[in-house]
Structure formats: C-alpha cells, structure tokens
Gaussian input, Z-matrix of N, CA and C with variables (Angstrom, degrees):
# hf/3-21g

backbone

0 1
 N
 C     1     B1
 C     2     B2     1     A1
 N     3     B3     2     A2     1     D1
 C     4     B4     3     A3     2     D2
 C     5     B5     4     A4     3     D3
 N     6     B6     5     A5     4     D4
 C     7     B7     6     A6     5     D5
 C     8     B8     7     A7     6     D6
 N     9     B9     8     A8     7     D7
 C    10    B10     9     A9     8     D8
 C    11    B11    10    A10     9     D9
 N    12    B12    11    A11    10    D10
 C    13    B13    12    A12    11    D11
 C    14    B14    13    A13    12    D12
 N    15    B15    14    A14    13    D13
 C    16    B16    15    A15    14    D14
 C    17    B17    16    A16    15    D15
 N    18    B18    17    A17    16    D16
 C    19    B19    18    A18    17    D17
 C    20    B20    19    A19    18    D18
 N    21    B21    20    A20    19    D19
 C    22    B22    21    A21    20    D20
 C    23    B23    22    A22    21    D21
 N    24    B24    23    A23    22    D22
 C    25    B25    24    A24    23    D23
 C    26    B26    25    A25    24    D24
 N    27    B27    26    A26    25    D25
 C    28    B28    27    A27    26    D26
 C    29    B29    28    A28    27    D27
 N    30    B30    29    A29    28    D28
 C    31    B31    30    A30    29    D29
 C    32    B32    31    A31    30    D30
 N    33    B33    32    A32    31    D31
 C    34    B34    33    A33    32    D32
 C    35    B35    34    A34    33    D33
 N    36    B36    35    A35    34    D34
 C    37    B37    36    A36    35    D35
 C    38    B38    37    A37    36    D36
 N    39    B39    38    A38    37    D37
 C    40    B40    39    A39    38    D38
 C    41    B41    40    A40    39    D39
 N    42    B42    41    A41    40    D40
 C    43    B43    42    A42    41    D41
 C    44    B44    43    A43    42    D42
 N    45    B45    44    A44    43    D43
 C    46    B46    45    A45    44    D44
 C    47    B47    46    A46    45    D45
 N    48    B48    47    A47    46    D46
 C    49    B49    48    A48    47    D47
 C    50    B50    49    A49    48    D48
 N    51    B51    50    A50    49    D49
 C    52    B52    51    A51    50    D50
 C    53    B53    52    A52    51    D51
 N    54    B54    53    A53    52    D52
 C    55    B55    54    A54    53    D53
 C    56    B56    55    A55    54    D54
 N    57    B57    56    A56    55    D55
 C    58    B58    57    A57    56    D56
 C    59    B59    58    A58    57    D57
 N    60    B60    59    A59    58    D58
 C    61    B61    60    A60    59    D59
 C    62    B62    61    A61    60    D60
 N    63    B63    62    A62    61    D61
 C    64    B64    63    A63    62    D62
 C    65    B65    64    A64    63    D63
 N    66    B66    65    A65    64    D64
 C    67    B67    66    A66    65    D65
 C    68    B68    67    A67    66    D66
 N    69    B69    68    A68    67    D67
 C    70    B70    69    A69    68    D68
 C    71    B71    70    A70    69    D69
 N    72    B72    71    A71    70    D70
 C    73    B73    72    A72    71    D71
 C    74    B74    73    A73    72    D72
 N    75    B75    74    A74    73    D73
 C    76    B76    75    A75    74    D74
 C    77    B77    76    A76    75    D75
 N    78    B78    77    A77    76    D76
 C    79    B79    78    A78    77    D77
 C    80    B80    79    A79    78    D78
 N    81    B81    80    A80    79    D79
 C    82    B82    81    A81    80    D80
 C    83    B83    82    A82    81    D81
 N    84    B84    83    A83    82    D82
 C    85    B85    84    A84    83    D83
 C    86    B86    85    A85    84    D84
 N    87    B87    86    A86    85    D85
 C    88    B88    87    A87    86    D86
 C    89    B89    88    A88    87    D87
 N    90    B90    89    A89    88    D88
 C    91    B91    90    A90    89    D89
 C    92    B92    91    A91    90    D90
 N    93    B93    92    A92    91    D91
 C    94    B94    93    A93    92    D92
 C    95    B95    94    A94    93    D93
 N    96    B96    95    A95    94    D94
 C    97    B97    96    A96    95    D95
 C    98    B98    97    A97    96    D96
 N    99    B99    98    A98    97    D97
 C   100   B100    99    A99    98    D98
 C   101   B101   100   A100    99    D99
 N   102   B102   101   A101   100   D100
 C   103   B103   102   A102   101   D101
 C   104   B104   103   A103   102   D102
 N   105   B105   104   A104   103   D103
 C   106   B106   105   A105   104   D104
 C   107   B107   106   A106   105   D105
 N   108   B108   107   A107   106   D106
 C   109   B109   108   A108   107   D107
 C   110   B110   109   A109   108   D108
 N   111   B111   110   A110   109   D109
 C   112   B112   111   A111   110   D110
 C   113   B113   112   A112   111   D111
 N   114   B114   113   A113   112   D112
 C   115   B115   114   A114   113   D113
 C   116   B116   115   A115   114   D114
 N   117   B117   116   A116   115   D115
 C   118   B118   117   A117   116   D116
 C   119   B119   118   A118   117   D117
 N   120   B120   119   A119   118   D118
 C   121   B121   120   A120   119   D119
 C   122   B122   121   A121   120   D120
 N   123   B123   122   A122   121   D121
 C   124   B124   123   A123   122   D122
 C   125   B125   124   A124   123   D123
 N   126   B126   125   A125   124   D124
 C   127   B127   126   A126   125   D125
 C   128   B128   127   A127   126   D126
 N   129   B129   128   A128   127   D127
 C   130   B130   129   A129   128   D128
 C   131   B131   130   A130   129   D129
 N   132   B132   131   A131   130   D130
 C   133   B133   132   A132   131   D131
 C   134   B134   133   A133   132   D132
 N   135   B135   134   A134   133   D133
 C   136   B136   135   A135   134   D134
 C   137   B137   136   A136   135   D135
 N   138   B138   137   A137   136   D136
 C   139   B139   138   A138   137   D137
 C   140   B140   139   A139   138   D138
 N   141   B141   140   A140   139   D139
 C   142   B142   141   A141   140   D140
 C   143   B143   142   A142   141   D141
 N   144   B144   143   A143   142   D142
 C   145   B145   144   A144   143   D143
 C   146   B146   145   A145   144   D144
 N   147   B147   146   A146   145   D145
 C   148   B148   147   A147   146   D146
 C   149   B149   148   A148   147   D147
 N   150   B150   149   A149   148   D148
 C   151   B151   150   A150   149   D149
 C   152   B152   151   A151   150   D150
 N   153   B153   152   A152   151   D151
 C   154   B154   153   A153   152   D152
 C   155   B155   154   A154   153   D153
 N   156   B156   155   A155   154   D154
 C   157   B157   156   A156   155   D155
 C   158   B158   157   A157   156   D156
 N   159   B159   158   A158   157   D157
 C   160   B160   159   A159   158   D158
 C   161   B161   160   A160   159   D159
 N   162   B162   161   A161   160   D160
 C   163   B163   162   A162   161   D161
 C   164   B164   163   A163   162   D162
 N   165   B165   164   A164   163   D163
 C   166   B166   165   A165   164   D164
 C   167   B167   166   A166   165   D165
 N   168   B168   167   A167   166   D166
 C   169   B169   168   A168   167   D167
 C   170   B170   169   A169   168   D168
 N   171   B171   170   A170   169   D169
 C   172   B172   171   A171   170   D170
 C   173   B173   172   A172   171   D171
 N   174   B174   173   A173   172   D172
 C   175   B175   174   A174   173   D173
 C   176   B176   175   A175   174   D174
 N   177   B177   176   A176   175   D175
 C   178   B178   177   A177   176   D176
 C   179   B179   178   A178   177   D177
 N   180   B180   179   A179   178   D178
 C   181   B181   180   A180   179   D179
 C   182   B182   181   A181   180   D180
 N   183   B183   182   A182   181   D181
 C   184   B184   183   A183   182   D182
 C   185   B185   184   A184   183   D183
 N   186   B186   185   A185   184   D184
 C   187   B187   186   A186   185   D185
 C   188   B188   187   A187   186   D186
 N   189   B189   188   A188   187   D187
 C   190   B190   189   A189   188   D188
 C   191   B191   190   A190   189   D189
 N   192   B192   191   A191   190   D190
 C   193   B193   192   A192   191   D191
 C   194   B194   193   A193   192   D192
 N   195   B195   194   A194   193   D193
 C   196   B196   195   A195   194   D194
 C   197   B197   196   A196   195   D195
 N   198   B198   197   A197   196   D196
 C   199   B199   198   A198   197   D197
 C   200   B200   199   A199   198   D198
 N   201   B201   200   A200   199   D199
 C   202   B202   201   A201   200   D200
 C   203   B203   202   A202   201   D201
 N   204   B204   203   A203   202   D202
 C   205   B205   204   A204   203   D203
 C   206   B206   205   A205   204   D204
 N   207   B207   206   A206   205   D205
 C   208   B208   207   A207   206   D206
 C   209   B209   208   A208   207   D207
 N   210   B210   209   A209   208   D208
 C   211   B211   210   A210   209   D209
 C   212   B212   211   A211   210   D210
 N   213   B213   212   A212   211   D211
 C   214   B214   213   A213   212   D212
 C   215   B215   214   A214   213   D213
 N   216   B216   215   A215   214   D214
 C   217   B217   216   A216   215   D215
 C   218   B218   217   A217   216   D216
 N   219   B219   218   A218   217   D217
 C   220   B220   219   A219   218   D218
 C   221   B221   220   A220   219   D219
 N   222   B222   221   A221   220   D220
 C   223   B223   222   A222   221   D221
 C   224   B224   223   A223   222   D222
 N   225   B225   224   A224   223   D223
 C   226   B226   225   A225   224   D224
 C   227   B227   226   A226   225   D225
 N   228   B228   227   A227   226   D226
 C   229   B229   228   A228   227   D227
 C   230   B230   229   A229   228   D228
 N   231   B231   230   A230   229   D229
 C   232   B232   231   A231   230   D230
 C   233   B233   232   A232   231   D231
 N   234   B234   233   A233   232   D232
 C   235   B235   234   A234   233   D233
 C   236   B236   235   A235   234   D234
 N   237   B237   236   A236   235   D235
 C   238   B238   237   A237   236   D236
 C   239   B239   238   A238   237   D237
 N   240   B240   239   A239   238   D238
 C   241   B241   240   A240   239   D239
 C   242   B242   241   A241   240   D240
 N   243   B243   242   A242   241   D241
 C   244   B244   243   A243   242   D242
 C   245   B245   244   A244   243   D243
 N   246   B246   245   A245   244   D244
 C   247   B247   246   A246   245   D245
 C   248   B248   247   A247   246   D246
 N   249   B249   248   A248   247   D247
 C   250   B250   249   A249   248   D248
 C   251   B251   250   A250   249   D249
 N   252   B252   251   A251   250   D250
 C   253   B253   252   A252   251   D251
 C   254   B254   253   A253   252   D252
 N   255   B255   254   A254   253   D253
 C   256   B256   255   A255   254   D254
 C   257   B257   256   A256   255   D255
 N   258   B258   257   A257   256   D256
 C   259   B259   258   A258   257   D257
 C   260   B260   259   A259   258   D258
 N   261   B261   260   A260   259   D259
 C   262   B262   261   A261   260   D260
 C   263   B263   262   A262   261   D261
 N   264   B264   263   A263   262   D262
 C   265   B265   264   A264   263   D263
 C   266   B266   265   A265   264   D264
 N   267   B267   266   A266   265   D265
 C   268   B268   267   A267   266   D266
 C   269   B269   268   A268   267   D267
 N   270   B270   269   A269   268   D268
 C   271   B271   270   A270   269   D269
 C   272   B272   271   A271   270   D270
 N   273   B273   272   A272   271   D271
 C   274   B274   273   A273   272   D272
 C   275   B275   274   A274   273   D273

   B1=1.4448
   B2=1.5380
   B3=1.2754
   B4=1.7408
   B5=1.4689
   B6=1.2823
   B7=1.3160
   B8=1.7144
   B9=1.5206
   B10=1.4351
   B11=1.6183
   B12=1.2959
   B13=1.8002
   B14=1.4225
   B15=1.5102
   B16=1.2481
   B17=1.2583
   B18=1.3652
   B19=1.8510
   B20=1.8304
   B21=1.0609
   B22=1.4901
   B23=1.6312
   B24=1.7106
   B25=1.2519
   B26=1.5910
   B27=1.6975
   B28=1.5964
   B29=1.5447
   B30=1.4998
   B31=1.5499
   B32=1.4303
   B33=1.3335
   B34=1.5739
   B35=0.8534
   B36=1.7099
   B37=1.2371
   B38=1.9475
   B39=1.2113
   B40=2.1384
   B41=1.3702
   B42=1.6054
   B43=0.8307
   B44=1.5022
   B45=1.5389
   B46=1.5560
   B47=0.9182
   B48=1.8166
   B49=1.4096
   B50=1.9040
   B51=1.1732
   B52=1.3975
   B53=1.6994
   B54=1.7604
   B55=1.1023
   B56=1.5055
   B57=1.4142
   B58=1.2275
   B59=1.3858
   B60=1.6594
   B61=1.1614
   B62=1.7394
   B63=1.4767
   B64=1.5241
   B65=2.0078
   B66=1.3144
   B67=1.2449
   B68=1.1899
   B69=1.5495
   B70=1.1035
   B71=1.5766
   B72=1.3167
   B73=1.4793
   B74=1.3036
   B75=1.4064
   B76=1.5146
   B77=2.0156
   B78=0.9498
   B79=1.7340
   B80=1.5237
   B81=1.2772
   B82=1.6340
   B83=1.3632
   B84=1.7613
   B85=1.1481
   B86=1.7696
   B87=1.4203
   B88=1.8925
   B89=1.3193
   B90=1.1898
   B91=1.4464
   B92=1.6090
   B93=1.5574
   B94=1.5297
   B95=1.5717
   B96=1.1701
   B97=2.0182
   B98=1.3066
   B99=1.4402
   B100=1.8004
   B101=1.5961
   B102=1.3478
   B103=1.2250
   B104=1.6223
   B105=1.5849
   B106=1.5625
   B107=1.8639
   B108=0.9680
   B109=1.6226
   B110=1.6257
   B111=1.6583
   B112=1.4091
   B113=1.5968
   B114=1.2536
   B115=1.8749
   B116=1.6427
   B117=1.5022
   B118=1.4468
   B119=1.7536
   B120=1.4136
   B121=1.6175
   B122=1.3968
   B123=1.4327
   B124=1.4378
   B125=1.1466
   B126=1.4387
   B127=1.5400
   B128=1.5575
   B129=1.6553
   B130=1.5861
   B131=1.5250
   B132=1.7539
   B133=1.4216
   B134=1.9286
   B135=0.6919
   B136=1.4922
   B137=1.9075
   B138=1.4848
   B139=1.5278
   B140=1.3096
   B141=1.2755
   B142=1.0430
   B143=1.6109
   B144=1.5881
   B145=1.4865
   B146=1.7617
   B147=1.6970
   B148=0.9860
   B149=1.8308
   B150=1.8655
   B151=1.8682
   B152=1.0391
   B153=1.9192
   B154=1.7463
   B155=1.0239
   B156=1.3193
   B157=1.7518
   B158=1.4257
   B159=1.2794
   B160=1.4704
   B161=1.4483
   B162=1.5280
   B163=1.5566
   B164=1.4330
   B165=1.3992
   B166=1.7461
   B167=1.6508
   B168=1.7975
   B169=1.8259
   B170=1.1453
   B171=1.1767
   B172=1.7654
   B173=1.9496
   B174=1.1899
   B175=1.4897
   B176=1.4977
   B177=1.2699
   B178=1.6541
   B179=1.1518
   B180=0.8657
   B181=2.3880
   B182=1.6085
   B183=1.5365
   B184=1.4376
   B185=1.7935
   B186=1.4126
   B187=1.6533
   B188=1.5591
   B189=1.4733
   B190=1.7355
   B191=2.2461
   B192=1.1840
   B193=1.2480
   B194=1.7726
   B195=0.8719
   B196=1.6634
   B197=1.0900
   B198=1.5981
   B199=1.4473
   B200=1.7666
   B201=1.4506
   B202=1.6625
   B203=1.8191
   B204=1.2894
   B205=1.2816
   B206=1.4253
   B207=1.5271
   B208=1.2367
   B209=2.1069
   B210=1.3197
   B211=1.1661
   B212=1.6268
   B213=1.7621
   B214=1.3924
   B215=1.4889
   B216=1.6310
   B217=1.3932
   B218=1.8015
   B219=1.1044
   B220=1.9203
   B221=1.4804
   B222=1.4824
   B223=1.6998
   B224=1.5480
   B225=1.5593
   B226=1.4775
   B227=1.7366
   B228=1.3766
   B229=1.7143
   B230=1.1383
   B231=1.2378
   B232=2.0566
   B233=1.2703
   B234=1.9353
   B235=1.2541
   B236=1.4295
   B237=1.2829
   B238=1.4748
   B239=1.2280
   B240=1.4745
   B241=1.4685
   B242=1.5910
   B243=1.4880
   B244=1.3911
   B245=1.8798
   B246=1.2135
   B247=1.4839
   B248=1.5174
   B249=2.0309
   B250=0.7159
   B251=1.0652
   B252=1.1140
   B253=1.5046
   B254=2.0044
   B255=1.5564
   B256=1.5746
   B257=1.3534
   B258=1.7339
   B259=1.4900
   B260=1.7386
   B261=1.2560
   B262=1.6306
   B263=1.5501
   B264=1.4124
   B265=2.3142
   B266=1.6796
   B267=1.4675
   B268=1.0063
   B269=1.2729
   B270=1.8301
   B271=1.8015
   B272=1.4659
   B273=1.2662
   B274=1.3114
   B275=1.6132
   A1=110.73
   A2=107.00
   A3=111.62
   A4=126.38
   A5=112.80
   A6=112.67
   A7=135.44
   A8=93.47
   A9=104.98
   A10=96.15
   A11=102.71
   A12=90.30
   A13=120.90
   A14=97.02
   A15=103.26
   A16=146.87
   A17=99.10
   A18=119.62
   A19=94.53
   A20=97.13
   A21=120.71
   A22=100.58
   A23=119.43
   A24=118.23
   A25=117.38
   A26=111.36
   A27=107.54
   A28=95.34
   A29=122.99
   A30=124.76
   A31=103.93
   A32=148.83
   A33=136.88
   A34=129.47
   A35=122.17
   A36=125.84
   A37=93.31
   A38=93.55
   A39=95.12
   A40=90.88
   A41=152.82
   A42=146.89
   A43=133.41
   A44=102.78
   A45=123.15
   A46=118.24
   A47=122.28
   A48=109.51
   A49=104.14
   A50=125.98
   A51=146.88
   A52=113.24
   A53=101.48
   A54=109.57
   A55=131.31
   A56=115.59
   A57=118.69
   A58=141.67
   A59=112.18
   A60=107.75
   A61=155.45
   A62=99.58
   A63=111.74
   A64=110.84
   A65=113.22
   A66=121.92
   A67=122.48
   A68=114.64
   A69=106.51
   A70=142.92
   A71=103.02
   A72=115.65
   A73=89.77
   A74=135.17
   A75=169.41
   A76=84.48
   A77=99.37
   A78=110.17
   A79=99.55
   A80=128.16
   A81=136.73
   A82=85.74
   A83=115.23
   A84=104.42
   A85=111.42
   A86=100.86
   A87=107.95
   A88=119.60
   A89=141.49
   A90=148.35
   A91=102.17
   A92=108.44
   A93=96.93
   A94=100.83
   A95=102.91
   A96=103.87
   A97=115.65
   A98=90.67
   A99=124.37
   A100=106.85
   A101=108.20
   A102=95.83
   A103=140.87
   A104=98.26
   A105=101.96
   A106=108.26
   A107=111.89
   A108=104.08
   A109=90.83
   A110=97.37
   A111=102.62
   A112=109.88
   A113=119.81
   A114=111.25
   A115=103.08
   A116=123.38
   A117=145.41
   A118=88.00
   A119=120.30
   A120=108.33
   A121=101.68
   A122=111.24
   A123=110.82
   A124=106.33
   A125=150.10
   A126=107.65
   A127=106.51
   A128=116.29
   A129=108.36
   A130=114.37
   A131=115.14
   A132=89.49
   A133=95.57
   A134=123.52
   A135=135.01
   A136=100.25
   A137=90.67
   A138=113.89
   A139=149.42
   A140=162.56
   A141=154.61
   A142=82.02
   A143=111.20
   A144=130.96
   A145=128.68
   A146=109.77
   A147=105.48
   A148=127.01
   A149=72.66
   A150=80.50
   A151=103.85
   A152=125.20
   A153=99.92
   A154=111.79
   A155=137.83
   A156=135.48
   A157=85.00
   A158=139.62
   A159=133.79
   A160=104.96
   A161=113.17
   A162=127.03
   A163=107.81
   A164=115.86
   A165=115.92
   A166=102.90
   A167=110.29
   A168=104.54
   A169=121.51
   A170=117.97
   A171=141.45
   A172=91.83
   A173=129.53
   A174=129.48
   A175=95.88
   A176=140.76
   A177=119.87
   A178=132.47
   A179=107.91
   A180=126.65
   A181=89.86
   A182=109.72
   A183=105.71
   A184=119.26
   A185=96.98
   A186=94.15
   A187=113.72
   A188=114.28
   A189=90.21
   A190=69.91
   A191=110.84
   A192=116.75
   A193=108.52
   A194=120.54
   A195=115.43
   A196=131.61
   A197=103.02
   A198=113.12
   A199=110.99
   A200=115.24
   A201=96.54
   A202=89.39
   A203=99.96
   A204=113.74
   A205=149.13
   A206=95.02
   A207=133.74
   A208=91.94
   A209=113.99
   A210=148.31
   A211=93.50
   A212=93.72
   A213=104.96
   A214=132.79
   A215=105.74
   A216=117.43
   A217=120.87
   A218=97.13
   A219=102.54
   A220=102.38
   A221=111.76
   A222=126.81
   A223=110.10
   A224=112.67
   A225=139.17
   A226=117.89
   A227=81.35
   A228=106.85
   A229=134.67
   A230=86.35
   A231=92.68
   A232=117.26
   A233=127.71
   A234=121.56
   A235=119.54
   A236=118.17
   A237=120.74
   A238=98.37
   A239=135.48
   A240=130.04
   A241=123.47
   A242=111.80
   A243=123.26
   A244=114.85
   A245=103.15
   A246=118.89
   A247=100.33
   A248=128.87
   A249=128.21
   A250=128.31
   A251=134.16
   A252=155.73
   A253=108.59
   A254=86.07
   A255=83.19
   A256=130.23
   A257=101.53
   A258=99.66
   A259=107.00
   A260=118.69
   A261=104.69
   A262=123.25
   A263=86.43
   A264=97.03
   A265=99.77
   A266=130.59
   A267=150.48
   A268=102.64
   A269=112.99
   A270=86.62
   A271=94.25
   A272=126.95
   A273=133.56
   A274=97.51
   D1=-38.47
   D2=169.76
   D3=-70.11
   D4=-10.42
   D5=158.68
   D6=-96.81
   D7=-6.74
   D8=171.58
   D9=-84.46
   D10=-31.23
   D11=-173.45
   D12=-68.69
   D13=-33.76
   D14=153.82
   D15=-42.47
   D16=-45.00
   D17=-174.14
   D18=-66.08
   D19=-64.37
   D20=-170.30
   D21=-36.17
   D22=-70.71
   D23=179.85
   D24=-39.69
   D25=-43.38
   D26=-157.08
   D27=-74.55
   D28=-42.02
   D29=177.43
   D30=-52.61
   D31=-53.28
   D32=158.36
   D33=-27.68
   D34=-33.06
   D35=-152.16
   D36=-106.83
   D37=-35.40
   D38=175.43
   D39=-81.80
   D40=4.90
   D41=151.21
   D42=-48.06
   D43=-57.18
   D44=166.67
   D45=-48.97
   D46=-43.80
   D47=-169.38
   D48=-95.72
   D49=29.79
   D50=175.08
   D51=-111.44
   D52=-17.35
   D53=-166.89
   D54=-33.67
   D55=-49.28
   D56=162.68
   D57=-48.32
   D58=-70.63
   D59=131.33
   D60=-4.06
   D61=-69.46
   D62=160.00
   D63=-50.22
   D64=-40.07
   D65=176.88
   D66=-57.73
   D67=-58.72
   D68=162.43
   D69=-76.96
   D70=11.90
   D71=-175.78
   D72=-82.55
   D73=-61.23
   D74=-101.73
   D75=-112.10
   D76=-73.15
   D77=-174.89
   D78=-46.93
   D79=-39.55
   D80=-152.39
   D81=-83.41
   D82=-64.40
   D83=-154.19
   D84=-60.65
   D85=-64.93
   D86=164.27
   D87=-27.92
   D88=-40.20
   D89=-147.88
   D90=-104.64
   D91=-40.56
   D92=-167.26
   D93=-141.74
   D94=15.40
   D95=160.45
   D96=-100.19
   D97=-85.41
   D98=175.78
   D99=-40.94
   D100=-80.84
   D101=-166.15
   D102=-69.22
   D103=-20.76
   D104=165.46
   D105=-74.35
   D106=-5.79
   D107=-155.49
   D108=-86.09
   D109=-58.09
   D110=-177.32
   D111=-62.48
   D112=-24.94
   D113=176.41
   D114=-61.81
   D115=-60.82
   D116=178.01
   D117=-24.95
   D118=-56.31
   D119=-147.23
   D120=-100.34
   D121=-12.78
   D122=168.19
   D123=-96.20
   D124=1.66
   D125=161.71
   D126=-119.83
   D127=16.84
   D128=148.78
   D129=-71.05
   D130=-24.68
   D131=172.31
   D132=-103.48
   D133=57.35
   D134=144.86
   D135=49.64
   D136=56.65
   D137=170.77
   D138=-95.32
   D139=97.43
   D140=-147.90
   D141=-63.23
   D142=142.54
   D143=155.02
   D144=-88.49
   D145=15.90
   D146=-142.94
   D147=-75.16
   D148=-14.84
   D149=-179.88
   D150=-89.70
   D151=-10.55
   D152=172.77
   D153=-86.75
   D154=-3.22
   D155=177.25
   D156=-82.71
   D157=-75.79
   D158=-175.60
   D159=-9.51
   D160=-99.98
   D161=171.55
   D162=-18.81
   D163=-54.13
   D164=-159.55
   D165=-64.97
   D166=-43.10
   D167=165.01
   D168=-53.51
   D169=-74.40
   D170=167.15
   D171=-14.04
   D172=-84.23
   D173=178.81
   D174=-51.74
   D175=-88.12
   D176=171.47
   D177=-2.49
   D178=-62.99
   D179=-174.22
   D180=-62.26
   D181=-63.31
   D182=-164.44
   D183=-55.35
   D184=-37.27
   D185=175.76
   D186=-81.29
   D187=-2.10
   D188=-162.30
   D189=-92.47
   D190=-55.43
   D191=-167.03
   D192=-32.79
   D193=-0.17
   D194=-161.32
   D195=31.00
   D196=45.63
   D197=-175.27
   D198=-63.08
   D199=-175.84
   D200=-174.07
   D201=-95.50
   D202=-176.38
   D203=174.87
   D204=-75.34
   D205=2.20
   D206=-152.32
   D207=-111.74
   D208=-6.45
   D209=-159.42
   D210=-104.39
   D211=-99.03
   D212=-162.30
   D213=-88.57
   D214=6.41
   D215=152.33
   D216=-64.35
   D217=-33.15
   D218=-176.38
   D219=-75.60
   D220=-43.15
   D221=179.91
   D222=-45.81
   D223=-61.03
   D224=-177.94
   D225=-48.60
   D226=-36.57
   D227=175.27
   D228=-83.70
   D229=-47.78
   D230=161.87
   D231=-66.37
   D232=-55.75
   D233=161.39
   D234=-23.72
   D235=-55.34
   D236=-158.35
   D237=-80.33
   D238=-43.62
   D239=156.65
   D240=-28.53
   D241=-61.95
   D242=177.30
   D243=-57.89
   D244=-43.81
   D245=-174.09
   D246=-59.39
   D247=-54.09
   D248=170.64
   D249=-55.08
   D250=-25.78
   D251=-157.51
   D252=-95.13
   D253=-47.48
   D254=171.69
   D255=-109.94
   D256=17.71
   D257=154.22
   D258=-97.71
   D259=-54.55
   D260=163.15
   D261=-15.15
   D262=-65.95
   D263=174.90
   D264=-30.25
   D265=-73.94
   D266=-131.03
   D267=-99.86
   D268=-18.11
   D269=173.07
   D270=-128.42
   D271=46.70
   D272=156.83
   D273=-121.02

C-alpha cells in the first residue's frame, strides 16, 4: 500500500510541472467530449443533466482556480466516472 502511495505522490508531483498542459487536455476533454455526449444521451431519454454540469463546473473551478493536482486529478476522475456511468445507465 506504501508503494502505491508512493507511485501516486511522485506522478502529482511530474504533474505540476505538466500543469498547463494537463489543463488543457482536461478542459478539451470535459468541455467537448464528456459533457456534450453525456447531455446528447440524456435528454433523448428526457433527462435532467444535472450531475454532469455539476462535475463539468467542479473540473472548471478547479482548473481556472489553480488548485494543486492532488485536487483536480480526483475531480477529473470522478466526472468521467459519473459521465460514464450515466451514459451506460441510459443506453442500456
């Protein structure tokens, strides 16, 4: 377990100096994958979108805020978890 914590910390830390980058990967993907895709399949089945706009700010706030990475990697992740999760729901 102490070496995953490990792993985990040093990837955060080559994170920061990617920072920019990582941002704009992060904004691209959220902004013009995830979140239109999952809106598209939630309101053919006539869905509130509300937790993917949630997630889609929440990843927003965190990158404009310059929060550390240790922040908006877990944020980025969960969205994309949830997003996946509730387009599956909806087309199964």
């Amino acid at each position: 377990m102490e070496y995953i914590k490990s792993q985990y910390s040093r990837m955060l830390n080559e994170a920061e100096y990617n920072r920019y980058m990582l941002m704009a990967a992060i904004l691209l993907t959220q902004g013009c994958v995830l979140t239109p895709l999952a809106g598209l399949i939630l309101e053919m089945n006539s869905v509130s979108m509300g937790i993917s706009i949630v997630f889609a700010f929440a990843t927003i706030v965190s990158n404009i805020a310059h929060m550390s990475m240790k922040a908006i990697l877990p944020t980025f992740l969960l969205s994309i978890l949830a997003n996946i999760l509730l387009i599956l729901i909806h087309l199964i």
